[in-house]
C-alpha positions in Angstrom: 12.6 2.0 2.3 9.0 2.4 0.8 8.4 5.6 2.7 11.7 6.8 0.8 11.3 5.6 -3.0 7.7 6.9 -2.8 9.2 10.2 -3.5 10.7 9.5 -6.3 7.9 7.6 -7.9 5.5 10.3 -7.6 8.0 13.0 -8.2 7.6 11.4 -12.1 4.0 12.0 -12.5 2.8 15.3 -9.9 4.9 17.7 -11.5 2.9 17.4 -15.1 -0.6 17.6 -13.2 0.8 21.5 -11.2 2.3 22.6 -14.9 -0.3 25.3 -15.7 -0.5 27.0 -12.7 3.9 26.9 -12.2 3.9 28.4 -16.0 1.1 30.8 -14.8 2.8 32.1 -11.2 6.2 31.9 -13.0 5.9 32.9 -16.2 7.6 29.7 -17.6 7.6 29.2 -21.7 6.2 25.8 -22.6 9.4 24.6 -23.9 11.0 25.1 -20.0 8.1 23.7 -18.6 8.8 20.6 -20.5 12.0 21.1 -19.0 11.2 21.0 -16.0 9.5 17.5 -16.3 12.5 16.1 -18.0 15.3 17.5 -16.1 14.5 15.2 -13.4 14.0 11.6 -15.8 17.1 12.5 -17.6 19.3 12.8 -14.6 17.8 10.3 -12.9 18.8 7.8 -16.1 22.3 9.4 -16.4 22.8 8.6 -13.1 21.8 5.3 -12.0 24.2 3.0 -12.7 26.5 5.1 -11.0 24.0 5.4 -8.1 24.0 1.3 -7.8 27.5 1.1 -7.9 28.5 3.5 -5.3 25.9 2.2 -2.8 27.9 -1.1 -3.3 31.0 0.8 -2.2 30.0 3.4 0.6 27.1 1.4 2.1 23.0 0.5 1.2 22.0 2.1 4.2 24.4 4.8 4.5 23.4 5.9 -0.1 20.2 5.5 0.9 20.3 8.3 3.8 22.5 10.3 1.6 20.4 10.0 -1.6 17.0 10.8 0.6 18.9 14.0 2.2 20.3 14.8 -1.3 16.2 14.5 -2.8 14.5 16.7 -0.4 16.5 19.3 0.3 16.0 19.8 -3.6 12.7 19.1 -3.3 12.6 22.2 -0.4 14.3 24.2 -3.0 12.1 23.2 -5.9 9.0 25.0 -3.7 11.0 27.7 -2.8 11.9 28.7 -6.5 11.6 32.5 -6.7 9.4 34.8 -9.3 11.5 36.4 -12.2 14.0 35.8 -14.5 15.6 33.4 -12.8 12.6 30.8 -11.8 13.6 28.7 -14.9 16.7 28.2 -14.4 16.3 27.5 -10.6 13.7 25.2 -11.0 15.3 23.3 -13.9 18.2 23.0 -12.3 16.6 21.7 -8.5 14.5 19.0 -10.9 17.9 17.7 -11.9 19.4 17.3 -8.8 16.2 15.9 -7.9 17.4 13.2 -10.4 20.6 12.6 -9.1 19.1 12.7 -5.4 16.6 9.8 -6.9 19.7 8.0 -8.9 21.9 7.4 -5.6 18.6 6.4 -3.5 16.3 3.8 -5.0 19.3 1.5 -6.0 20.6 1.9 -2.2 17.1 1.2 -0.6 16.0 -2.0 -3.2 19.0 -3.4 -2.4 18.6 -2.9 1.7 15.4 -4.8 1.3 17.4 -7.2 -0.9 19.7 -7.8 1.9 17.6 -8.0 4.4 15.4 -10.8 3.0 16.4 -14.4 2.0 16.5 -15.4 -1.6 13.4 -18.1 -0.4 11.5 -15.3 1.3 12.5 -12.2 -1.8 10.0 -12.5 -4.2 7.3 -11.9 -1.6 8.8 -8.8 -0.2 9.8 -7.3 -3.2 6.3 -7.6 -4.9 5.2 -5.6 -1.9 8.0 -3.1 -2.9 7.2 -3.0 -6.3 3.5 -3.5 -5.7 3.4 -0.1 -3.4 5.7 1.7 -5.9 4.0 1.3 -8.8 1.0 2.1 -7.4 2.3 5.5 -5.9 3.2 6.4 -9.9 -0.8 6.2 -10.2 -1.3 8.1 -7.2 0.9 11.2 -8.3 -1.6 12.7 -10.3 -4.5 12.4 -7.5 -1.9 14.0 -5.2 -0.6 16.3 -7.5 -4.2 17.9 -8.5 -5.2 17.9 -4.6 -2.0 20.1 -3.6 -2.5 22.0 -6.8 -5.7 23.2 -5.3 -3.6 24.7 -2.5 -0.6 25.7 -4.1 1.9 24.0 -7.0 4.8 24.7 -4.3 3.2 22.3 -2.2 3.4 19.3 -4.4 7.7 19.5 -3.5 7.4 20.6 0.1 5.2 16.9 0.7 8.4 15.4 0.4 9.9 16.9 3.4 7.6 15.4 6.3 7.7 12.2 3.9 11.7 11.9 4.1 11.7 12.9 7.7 9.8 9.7 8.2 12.0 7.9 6.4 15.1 8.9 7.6 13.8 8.5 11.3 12.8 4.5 10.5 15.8 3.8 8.7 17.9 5.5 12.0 15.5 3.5 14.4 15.2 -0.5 12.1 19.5 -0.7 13.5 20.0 -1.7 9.2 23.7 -2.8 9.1 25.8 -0.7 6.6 28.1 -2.8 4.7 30.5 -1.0 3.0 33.0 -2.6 0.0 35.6 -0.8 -0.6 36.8 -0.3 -4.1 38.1 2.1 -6.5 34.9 3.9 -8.9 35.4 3.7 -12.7 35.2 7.3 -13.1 35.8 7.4 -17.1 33.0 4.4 -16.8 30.9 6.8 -15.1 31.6 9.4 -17.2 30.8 7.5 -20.1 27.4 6.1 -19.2 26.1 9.0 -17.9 26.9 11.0 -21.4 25.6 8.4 -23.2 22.3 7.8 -21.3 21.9 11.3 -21.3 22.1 12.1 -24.6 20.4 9.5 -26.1 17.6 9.5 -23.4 17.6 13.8 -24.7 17.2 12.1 -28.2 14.1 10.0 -27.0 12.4 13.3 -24.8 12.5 15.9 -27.6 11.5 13.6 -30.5 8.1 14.9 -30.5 9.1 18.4 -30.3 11.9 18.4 -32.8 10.9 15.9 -35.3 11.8 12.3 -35.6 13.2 14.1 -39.2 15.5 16.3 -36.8 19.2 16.0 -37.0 19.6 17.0 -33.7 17.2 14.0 -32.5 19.4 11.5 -34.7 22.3 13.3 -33.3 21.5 12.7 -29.8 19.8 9.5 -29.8 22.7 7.9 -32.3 25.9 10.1 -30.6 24.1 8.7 -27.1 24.4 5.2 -28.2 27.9 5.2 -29.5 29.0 6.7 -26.6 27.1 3.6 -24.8 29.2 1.2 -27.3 32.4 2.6 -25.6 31.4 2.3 -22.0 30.6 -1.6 -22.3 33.9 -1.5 -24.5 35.8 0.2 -21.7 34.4 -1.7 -19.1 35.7 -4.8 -20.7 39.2 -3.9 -20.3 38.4 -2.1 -16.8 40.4 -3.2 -13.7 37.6 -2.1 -11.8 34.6 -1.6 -13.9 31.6 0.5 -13.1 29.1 -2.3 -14.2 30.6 -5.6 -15.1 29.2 -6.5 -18.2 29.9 -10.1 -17.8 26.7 -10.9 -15.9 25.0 -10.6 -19.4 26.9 -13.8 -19.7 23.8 -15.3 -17.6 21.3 -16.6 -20.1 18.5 -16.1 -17.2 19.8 -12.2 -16.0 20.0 -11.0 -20.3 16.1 -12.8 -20.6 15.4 -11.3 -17.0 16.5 -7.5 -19.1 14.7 -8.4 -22.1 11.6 -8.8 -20.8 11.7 -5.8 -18.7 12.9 -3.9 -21.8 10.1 -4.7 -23.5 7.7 -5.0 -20.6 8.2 -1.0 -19.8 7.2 0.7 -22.8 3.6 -0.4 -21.7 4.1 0.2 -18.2 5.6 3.3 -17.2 4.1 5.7 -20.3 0.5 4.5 -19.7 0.3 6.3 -16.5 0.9 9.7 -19.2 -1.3 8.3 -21.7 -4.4 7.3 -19.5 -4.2 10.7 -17.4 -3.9 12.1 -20.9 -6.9 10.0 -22.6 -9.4 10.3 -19.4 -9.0 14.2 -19.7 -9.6 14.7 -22.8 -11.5 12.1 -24.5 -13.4 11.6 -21.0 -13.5 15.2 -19.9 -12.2 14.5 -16.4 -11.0 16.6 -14.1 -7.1 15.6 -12.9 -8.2 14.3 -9.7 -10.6 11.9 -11.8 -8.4 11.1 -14.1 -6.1 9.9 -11.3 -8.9 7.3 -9.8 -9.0 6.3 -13.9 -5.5 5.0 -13.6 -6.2 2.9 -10.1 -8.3 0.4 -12.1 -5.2 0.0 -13.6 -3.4 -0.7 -10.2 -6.6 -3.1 -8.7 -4.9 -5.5 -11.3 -1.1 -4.5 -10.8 -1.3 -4.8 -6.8 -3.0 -7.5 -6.1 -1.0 -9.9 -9.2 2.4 -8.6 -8.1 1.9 -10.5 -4.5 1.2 -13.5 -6.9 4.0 -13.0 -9.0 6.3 -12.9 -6.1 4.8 -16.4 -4.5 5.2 -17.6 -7.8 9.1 -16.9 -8.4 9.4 -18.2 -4.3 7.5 -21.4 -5.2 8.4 -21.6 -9.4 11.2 -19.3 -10.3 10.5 -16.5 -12.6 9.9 -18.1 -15.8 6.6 -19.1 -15.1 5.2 -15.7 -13.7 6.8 -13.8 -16.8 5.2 -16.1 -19.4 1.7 -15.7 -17.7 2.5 -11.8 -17.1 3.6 -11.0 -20.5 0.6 -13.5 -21.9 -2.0 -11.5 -20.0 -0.8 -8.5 -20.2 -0.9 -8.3 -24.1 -4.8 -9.8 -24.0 -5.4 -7.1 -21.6 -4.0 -3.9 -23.3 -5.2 -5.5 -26.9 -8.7 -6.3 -25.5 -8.7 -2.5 -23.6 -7.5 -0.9 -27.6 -10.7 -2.4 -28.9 -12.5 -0.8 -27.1 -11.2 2.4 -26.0 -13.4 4.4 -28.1 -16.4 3.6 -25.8 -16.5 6.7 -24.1 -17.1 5.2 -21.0 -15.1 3.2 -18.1 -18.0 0.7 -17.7 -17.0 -0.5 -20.9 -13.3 -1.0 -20.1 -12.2 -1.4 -16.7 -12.3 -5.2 -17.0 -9.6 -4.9 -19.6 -7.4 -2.1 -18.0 -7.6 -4.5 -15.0 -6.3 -7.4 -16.9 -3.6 -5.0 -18.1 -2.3 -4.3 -15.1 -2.2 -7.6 -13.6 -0.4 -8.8 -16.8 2.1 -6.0 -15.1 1.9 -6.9 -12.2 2.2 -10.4 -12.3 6.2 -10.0 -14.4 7.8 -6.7 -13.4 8.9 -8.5 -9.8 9.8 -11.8 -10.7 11.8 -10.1 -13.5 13.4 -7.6 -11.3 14.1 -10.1 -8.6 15.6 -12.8 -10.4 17.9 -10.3 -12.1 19.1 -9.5 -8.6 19.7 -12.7 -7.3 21.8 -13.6 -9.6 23.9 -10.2 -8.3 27.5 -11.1 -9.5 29.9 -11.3 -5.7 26.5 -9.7 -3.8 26.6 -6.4 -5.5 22.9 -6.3 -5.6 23.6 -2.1 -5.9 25.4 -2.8 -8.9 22.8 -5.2 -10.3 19.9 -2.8 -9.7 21.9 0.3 -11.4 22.1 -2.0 -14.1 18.1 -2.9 -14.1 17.0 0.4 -13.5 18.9 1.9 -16.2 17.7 -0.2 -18.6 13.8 0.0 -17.4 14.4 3.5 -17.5 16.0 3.7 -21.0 12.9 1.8 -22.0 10.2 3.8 -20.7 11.6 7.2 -22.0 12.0 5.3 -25.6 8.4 4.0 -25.4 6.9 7.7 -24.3 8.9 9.3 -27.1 7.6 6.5 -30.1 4.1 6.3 -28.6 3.9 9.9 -28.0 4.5 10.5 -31.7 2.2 7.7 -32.7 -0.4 9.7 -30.8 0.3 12.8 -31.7 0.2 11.6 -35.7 -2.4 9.5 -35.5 -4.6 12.8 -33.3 -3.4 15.1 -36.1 -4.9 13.8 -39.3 -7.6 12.2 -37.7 -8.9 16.2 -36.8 -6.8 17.3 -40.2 -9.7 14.8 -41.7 -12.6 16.0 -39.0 -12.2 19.2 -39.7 -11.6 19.2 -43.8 -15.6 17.3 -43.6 -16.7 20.4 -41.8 -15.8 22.5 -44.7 -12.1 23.9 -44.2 -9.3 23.7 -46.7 -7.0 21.2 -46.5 -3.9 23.0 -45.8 -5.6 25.1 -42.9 -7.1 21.6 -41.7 -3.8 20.6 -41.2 -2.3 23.7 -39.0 -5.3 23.9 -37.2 -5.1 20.0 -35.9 -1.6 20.2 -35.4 -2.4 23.7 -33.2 -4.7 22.2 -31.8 -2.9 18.8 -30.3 0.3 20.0 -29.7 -2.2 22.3 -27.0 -4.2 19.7 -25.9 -0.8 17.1 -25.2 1.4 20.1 -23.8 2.7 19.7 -20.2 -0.5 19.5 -17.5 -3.3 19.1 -19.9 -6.3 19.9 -18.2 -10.1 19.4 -19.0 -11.2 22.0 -17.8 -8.2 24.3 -20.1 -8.4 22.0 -23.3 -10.4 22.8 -26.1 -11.8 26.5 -24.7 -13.7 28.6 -26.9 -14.1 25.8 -29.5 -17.3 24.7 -31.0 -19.2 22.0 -28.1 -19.4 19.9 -31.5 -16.3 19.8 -32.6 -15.1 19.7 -29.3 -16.8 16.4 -29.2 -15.6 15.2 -32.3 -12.1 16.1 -31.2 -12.2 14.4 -28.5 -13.4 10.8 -30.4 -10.6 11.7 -33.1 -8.0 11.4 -29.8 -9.3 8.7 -28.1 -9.5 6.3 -31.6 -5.6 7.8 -31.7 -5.0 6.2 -28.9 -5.7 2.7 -29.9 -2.6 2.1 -32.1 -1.0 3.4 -28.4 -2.6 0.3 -27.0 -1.9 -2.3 -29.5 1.4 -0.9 -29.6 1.7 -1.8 -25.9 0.0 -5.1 -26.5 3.1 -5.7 -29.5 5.8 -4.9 -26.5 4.4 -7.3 -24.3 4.3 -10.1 -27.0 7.6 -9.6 -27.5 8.7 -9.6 -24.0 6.8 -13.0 -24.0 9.1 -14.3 -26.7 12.0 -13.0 -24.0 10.6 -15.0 -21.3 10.6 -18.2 -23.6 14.3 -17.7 -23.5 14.3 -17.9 -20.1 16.7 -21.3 -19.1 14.0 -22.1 -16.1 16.8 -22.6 -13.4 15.8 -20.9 -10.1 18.2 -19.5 -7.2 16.9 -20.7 -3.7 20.1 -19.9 -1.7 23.2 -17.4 -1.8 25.1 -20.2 -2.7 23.9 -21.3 -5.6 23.6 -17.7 -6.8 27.2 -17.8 -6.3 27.6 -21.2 -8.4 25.3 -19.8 -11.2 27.6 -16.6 -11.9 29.9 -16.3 -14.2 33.2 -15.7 -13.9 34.1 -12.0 -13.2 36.6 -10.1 -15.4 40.8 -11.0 -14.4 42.1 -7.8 -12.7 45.6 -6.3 -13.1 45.8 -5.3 -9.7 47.0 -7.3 -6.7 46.8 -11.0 -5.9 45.0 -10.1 -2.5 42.0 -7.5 -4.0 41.3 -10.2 -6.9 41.1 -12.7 -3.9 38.9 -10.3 -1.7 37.2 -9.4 -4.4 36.1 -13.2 -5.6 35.6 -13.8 -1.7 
């Protein structure tokens, strides 16, 4: 299962790293590049509670081979986009189905491992799950600037051998496919996916059409309204996609919280440290890749604690001491991120990602134990989707914090060296919007300008970035508040995961599939 959702982890980060060399070999404008990176988020939110659901239905194992097989043949066909007019539209529309691939797999392969091990033994094995996959997000930029150096096409055709692997384990470890058969809330699915995906469309192009935008208050507003008839829908649904009376658990709702909150400073600080170590640091993208593994020798080794603290504790514990340390860590790193140097922080981005660490698995594991009737596909739709709703709403308010923030701090760098204020202004904003584009590179950023300005650009962005830190820090406080909410109980068996659930929804359909269906 690790060899298979490593894809899909990296597949969010190497695709920004190759983006000046596809937009030079293909001719791509920057607003389809940007396209290309989004295409594949914005599917793969549309699509995961569907993803969960169905893998209850067909099968873990049997999603999780379909879903792989569905991700790298559009991964094959990613690399083999062709030159001309159609490239764009080719490789937009392989990115997305990329998404969908990624959608039916991950929820099909946690909940295999899920299966697989006891509720007493979970936490363990799924900190090594999340542990491996969250550092394989760090690792997509190292990979993705090594291939680069090769060719861009290379960074989709490493997913081939990669599946192949996986495949050939999951054939060879004998894992049981149990199917459930049940009819799919289509209108359900329907629903979700339109609302996810426009208000997740809202979120991605905030920063380039304006938080003042009608279409972004269109999106992000007409996305969420379609969200308020899905969970109104699925009420009155014989057979719902997601069955919204788990919320009805105080622990799974504070087990959502706290990831809600907790992902905002987790998945965009991958963008935001690649960002900050090339251009406030001047690294190359392979260096700024080994920048973000401080961050992961905190994450890795405090998710292994995490998990043999919800075994030993239950998940109330680790979250309070994840969220606690994670918000010293990302304040302390904010205060001092405008020491050029990674002498000066690494303690801190350390701290910060073993504050990570130390919640995202009990959090995600106690949310699936408590699976409603053992649809742990279900459960993990529901979890993903909402991480994933998170993260995309943190990159789109902290990317405009930071482009803001980068803007008038160079508006005010360059009106001291002499130019007019209005030109000041149009020259900062020319300037960031070309230094935070898709693929920033040191090596690209900045040419031809002054080596002293150049330097004082680059402190004007990396002070930006502290309110991007604190903000963080704020998220994390929050999520602390969540995990106060927390009731404490734990789940050590199936069968009091089955005591602690609530009462699902009263079907209109036969006596016999309510029966089956509570059995």
């Amino acid at each position: 299962m690790l060899f298979a959702v490593s894809m899909t982890f990296i597949d969010q980060t190497v695709v920004s790293i190759a983006a000046p060399s596809i937009i030079r070999e293909l001719g791509l404008s920057a607003g389809g590049m940007q396209w290309v990176v989004n295409a594949y988020l914005l599917t793969l939110a549309a699509f995961f509670a569907l993803g969960g659901r169905i893998s209850d239905i067909a099968g873990h194992k049997r999603m999780m081979l379909v879903g792989t097989a569905v991700f790298v043949a559009a991964s094959a066909l990613c690399g083999a986009v062709p030159t001309g007019g159609a490239a764009e539209p080719w490789l937009i529309g392989f990115r997305a189905v990329q998404g969908v691939g990624a959608a039916l797999l991950f929820p099909a392969a946690l909940a295999v491992v899920v299966e697989v091990f006891p509720v007493e033994r979970r936490g363990r094995a799924l900190a090594l799950f999340f542990g491996v996959a969250g550092g394989l997000t760090a690792i997509g930029p190292i990979l993705g600037g090594w291939l680069t150096s090769w060719t861009w096409r290379a960074i989709f055709w490493v997913n081939v051998p990669v599946a192949a692997v996986a495949l050939v384990l999951t054939l060879r470890a004998r894992i049981r496919n149990t199917p459930r058969p049940e009819p799919v809330d289509w209108p359900g699915a329907v629903l979700v996916a339109v609302g996810m995906g426009l208000s997740v469309l809202g979120l991605q192009q905030a920063a380039l059409w304006g938080w003042d935008s009608a279409a972004t208050w269109l999106c992000i507003g007409g996305g969420l309204a379609v969200l308020v008839l899905f969970v109104l829908a699925e009420l009155r649904s014989r057979d719902p996609l997601i069955t919204v009376q788990v919320f009805a658990d105080r622990a799974f709702s504070a087990d959502n919280a706290v990831l809600f909150f907790a992902m905002p400073a987790f998945v965009p600080v991958f963008f935001f440290a690649s960002l900050y170590a090339q251009l406030a640091l001047g690294y190359s993208a392979d260096e700024a890749g080994l920048y973000l593994l401080m961050f992961f020798a905190g994450f890795g080794p405090a998710s292994q604690i995490g998990g043999r603290i919800l075994d030993r504790r239950g998940a109330r514990p680790a979250m309070l001491l994840g969220t606690a340390v994670g918000a010293a860590g990302f304040a302390l790193w904010a205060a001092r991120i405008t020491r050029l140097s990674p002498a000066a922080q690494w303690p801190w981005i350390v701290l910060a990602g073993a504050g990570i660490g130390l919640l995202l698995t009990p959090a995600s594991t106690d949310a699936v134990n408590r699976a409603i009737g053992r649809s742990y596909g279900e459960v993990t739709g529901i979890t993903q989707t909402i991480r994933n709703y998170a993260a995309s709403a943190g990159l789109a308010v902290f990317g405009t914090v930071l482009l803001h923030t980068t803007a008038n701090r160079i508006t005010s760098t360059l009106e001291e060296r002499g130019l007019p204020q209005g030109t000041a202004r149009s020259t900062a904003e020319l300037i960031t919007r070309s230094l935070t584009g898709p693929g920033p590179g040191a090596s690209g950023a900045g040419s031809g300008v002054d080596p002293a300005l150049l330097d004082a650009v680059r402190a004007d962005f990396a002070a930006a970035y502290r309110p991007v830190l604190y903000g963080m820090a704020a998220a994390l406080a929050v999520a602390f508040l969540c995990a106060l909410w927390h009731p404490g109980t734990r789940v050590t068996t199936e069968s009091e995961a089955a005591r602690s659930r609530p009462a699902a929804p009263p079907a209109a359909g036969p006596e016999e599939r309510e029966a089956d269906r509570e059995g």
